[in-house]
C-alpha positions as CSV (number, residue, x, y, z in Angstrom):
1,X,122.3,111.6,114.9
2,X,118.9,111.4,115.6
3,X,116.9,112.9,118.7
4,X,113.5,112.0,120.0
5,X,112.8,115.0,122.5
6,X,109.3,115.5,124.3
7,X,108.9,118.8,126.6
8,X,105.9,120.0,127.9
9,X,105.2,123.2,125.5
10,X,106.9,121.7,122.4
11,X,105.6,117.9,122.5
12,X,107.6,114.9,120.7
13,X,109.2,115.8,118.2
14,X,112.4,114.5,116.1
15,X,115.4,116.4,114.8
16,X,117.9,115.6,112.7
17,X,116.3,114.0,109.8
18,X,116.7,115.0,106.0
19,X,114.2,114.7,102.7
20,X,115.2,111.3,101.1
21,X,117.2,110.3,104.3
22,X,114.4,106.9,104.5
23,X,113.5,107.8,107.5
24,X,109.8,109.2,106.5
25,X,108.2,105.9,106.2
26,X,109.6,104.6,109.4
27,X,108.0,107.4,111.1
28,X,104.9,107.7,109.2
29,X,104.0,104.1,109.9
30,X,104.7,104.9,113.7
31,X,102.1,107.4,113.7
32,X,104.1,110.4,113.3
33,X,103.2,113.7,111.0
34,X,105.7,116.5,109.3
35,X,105.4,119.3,110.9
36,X,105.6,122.3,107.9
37,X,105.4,125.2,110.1
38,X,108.2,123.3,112.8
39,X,110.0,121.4,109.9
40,X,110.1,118.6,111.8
41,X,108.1,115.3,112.6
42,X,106.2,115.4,115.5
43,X,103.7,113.1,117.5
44,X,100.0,114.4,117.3
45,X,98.7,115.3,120.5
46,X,101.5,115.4,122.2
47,X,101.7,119.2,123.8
48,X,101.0,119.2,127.9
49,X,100.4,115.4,127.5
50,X,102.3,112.6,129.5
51,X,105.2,111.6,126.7
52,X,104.0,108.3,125.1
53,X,107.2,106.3,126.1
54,X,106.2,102.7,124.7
55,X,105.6,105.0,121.0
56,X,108.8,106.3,121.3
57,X,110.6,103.2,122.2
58,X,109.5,101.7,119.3
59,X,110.3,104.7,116.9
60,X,113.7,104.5,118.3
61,X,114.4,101.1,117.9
62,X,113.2,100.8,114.1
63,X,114.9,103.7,113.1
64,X,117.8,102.0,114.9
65,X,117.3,98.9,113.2
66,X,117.0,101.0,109.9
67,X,120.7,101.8,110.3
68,X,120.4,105.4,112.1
69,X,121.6,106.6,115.3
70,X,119.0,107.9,118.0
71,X,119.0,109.6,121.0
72,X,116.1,110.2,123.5
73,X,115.1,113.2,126.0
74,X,112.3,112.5,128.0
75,X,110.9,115.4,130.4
76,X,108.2,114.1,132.4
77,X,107.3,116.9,133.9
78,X,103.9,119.0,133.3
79,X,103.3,122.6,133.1
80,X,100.4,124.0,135.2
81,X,97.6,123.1,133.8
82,X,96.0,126.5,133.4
83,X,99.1,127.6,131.4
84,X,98.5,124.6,129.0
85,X,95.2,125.4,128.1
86,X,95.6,129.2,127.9
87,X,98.0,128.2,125.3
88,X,95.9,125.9,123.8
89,X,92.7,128.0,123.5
90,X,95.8,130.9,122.1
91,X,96.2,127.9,119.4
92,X,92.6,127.4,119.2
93,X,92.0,131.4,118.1
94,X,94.9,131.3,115.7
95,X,93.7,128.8,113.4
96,X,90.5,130.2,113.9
97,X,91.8,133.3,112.6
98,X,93.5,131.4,109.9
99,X,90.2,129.7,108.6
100,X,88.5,132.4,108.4
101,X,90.5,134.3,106.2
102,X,91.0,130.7,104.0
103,X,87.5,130.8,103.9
104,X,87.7,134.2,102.3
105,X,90.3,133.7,99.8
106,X,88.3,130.8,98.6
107,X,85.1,132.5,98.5
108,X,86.8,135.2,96.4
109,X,87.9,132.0,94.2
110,X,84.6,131.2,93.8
111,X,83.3,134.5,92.6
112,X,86.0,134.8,90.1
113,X,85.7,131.2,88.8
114,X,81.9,132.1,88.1
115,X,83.1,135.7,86.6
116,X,85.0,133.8,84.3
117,X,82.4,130.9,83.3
118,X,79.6,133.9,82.7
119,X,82.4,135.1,80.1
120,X,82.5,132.0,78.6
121,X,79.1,131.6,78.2
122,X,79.1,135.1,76.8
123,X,81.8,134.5,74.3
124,X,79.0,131.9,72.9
125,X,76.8,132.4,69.9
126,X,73.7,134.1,70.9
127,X,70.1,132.0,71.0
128,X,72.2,128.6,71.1
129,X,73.5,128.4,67.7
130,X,74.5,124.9,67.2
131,X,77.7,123.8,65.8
132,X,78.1,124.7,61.9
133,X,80.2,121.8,60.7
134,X,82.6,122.5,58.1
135,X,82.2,126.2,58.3
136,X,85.0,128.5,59.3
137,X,83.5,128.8,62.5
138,X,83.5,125.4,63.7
139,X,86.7,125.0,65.2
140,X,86.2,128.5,67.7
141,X,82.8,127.2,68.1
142,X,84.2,124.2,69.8
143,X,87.0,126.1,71.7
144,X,84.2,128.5,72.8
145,X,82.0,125.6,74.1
146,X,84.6,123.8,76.0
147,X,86.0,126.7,78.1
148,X,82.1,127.2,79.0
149,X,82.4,123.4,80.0
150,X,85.6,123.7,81.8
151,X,84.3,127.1,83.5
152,X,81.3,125.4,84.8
153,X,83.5,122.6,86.5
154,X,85.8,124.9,87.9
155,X,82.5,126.9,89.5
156,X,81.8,124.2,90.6
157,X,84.1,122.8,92.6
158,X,85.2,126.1,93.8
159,X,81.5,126.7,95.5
160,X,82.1,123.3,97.2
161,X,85.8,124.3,98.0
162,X,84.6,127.8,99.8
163,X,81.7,125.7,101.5
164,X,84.1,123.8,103.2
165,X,86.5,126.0,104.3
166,X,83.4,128.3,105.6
167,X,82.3,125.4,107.4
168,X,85.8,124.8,108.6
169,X,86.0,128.3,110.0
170,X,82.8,127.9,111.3
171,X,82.9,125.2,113.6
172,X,86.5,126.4,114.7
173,X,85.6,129.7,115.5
174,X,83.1,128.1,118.2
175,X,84.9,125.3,119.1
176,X,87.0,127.5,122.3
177,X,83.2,128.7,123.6
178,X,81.9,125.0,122.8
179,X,85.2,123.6,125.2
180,X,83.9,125.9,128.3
181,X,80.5,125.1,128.0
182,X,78.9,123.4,131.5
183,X,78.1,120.4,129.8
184,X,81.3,119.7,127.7
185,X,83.1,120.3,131.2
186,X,80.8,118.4,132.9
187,X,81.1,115.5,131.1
188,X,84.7,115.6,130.5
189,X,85.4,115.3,134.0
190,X,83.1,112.1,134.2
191,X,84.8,111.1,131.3
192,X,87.9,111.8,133.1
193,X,87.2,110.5,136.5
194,X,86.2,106.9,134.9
195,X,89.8,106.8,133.2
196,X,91.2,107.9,136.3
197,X,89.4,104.6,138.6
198,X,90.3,102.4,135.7
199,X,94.4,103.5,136.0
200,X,94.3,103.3,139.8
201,X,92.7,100.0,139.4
202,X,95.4,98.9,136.8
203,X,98.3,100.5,139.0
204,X,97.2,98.5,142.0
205,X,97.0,95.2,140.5
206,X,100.9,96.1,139.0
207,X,101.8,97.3,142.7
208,X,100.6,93.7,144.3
209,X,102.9,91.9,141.9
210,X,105.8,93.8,143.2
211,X,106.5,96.0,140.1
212,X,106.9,100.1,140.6
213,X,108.3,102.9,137.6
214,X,111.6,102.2,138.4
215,X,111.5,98.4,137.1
216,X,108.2,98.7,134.6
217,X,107.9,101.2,131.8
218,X,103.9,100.3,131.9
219,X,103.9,101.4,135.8
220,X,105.6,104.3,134.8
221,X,103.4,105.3,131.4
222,X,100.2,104.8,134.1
223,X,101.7,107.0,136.9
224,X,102.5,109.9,134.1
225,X,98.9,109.6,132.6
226,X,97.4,109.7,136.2
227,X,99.3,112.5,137.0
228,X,98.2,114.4,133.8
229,X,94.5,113.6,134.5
230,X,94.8,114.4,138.3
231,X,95.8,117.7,137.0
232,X,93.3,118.2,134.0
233,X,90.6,117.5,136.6
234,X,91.5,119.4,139.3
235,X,91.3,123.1,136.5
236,X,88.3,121.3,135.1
237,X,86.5,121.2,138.4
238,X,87.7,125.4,139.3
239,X,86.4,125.8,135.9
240,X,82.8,124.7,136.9
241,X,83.1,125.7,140.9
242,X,83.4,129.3,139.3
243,X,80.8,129.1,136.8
244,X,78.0,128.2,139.5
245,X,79.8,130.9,142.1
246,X,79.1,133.6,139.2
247,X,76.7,134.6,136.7
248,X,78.0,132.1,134.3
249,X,76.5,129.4,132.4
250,X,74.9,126.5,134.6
251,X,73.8,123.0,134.8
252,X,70.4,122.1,135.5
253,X,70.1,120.0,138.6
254,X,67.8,118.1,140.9
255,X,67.1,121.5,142.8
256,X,66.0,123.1,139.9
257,X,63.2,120.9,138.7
258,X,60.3,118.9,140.0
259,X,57.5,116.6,138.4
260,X,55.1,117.9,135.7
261,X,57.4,120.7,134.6
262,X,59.1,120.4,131.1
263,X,62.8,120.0,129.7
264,X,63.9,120.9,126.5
265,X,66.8,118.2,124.6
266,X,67.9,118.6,121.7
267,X,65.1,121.1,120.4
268,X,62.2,118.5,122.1
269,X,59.7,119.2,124.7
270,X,59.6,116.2,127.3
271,X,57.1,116.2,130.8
272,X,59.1,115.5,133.6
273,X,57.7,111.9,135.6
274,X,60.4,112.1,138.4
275,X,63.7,114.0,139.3
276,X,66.3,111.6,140.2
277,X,70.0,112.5,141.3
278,X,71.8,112.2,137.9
279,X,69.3,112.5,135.3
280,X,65.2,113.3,136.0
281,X,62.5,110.7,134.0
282,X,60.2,111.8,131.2
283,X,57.0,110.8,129.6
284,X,57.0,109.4,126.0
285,X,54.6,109.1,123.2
286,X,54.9,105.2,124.1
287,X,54.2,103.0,127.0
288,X,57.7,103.7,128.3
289,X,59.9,105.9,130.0
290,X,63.3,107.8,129.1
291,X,65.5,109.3,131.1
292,X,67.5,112.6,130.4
293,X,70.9,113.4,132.1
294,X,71.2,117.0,133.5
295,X,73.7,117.9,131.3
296,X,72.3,117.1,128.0
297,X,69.0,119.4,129.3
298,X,68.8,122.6,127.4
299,X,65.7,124.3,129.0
300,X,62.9,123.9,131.2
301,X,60.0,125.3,132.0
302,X,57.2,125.2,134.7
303,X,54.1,123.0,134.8
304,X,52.2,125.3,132.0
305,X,55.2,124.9,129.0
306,X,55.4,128.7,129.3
307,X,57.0,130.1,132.4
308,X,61.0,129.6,132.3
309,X,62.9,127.8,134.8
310,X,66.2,129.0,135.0
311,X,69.4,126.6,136.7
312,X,70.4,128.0,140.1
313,X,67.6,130.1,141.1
């Protein structure tokens, strides 16, 4: 027997299966991944989300039609939002942790792999000798060259290897500080907001034809996704109401600059032309205009370049 469970902390996730039982393919074509560390198969994504019902309908049924036996258990309930992402940024820190010391395991690779190609090329005839064919040295000649060929390949692609997984530990060690940041937040809840219309809108039009949860699994998968973005917004929003009540990070905003003062985005210097409510106008080298949403300003300063113009005060 197989069972297709989904609970808040856990996810969806499948028990039952076996190595070589066929039922890998079924579930990797339905989008699913092994899980090593849960030793099971699991939906990506799936933790504090709404359960992706239509996804696990049709796992179900092809691993029915495959010949096994399957059993759901659907919890559509969420936890409180705060506790979801607590336990996400938790997550977050851990494989943080976890790249970093990759990182240094492969770095330590590294050295050794170009500890061992410096003895190969020390094992080599001094001055570069070439080859003496038919002498008694030929053969170790050879072996001696190729280990320093080998070495250098495995240097190689153990620098790249420890490259990667600092970069890896790099961008995961910021990416909890990069998720709180005014501007991520800000325009995750816009993001957010705009899904949010666009399921009301959808769940309307389904409501006028007569359909509700009980007799539409669509109506049901919308009402579930609203809910979890209701919720996601409402933290999202406390998130930022407490930045701005504190010393926080801010957002620049309409009250903070005025025309002929300066904005920095993305490392550029641009004169401000007008302040509008959602974005403020700037010059350009050209004959035309750009404009520059708050949240994607850096810095500004007043009317001489110089003088700082911090958001808020």
């Amino acid at each position: 027997m197989l069972t297709i469970t989904h609970t808040p902390t856990d996810g969806t996730i499948i028990d039952g299966t076996a190595k070589g039982d066929g039922t890998a393919p079924i579930l990797k074509a339905a989008g699913w991944k092994w899980g090593r560390s849960i030793t099971a198969w699991y939906l990506p994504f799936s933790r504090d989300r709404a359960p992706q019902l239509a996804r696990i309908d049709r796992t179900a049924e092809a691993l029915r039609a495959a010949g096994f036996e399957v059993e759901t258990d659907i919890d559509t309930t969420f936890r409180a939002a705060a506790d979801a992402h607590r336990d996400r940024d938790t997550r977050l820190a851990d494989r943080a942790e976890a790249l970093a010391a990759k990182a240094d395991r492969k770095a330590a690779d590294a050295e050794a792999a170009h500890a061992r190609h410096h003895r190969a090329c020390n094992a080599l005839p001094e001055g570069g000798e070439p080859i003496k064919v038919g002498h008694h040295s030929e053969a170790r000649h050879r072996r001696a060259l190729d280990r320093a060929h080998s070495t250098a390949r495995a240097a190689i692609e153990a620098d790249a290897a420890a490259r990667s997984a600092a970069e890896s530990a790099r961008i995961a060690a910021r990416s909890t500080d990069h998720r709180y940041t005014p501007a991520v937040i800000h325009r995750r809840i816009e993001r957010q907001s705009a899904e949010l219309r666009s399921i009301d809108r959808r769940l309307a039009e389904y409501h006028q034809a007569g359909h509700t949860a009980a007799t539409s699994s669509h109506v049901q998968q919308l009402e579930l996704n609203k809910a979890e973005l209701e919720a996601d917004i409402d933290y999202w929003t406390a998130v930022r109401a407490e930045q701005d009540a504190t010393d926080g990070p801010k957002l620049y905003s309409r009250a903070d600059l005025r025309p002929g003062c300066f904005v920095s985005c993305s490392g550029s210097l641009h004169k401000v032309i007008r302040v509008n409510a959602k974005s403020v106008t700037v010059a350009t080298a050209y004959s035309w205009t750009d404009r520059l949403p708050y949240d994607k300003i850096t810095d500004a300063r007043a009317e001489d370049a110089q003088t700082p113009i911090r958001p808020g005060q």
